[in-house]
N, C-alpha and C positions, 0 to 999 in steps of 0.2 A: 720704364719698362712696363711694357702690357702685361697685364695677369692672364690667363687662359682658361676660361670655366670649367667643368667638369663636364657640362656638357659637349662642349666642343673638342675634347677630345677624342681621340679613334676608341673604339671598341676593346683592342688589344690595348692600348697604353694605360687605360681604366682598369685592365684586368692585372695588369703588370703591376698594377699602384697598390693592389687589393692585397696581392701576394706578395709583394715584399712587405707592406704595411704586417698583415700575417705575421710572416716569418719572422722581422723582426719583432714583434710581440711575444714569440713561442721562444726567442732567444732570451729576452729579459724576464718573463716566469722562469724558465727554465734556471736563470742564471740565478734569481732571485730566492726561489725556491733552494736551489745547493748552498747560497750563500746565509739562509737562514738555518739549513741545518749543520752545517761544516760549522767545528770548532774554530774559535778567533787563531786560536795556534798552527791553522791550516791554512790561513785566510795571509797574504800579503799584501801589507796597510792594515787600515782601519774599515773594520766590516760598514759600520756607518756611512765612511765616506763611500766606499763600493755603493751602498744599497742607495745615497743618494743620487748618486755620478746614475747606475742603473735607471731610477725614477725619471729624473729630470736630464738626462743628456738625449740628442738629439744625435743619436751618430748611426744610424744606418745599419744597426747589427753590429757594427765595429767596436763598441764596449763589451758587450757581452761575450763577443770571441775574444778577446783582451782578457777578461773576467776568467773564462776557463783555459785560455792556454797559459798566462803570464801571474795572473791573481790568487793562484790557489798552487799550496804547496803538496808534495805527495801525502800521502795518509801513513802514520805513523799507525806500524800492528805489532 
């Protein structure tokens, strides 16, 4: 399989690359950031394995929306 420069691609598909690269960055601070302050007793699993799985996974935004809809329990008041 051929690889595709960066160059060669359109204008719009570079800018497409930018902003989801973005977005999915402002999901993992974001996620990483509540997961540092939220209680372990909030947290479903092991806060470490989240904050690695976070770090080192490669999923497109799809961890980090996992991380606040399914990984975090309500807030005990």
């Amino acid at each position: 399989m051929e690889m595709t420069s960066w160059s060669e691609l359109s204008r719009r598909t570079r800018r497409l690359i930018l902003v989801a690269g973005a977005l999915d960055a402002t999901l993992r601070i974001a996620a990483l950031v509540d997961l540092r302050r939220r209680p372990a007793s909030e947290v479903r699993g092991p806060k470490r394995r989240w904050a690695v799985a976070l770090v080192l996974g490669n999923t497109m935004g799809a961890l980090p929306l996992a991380y606040f809809v399914r990984g975090r329990t309500p807030a005990r008041h």
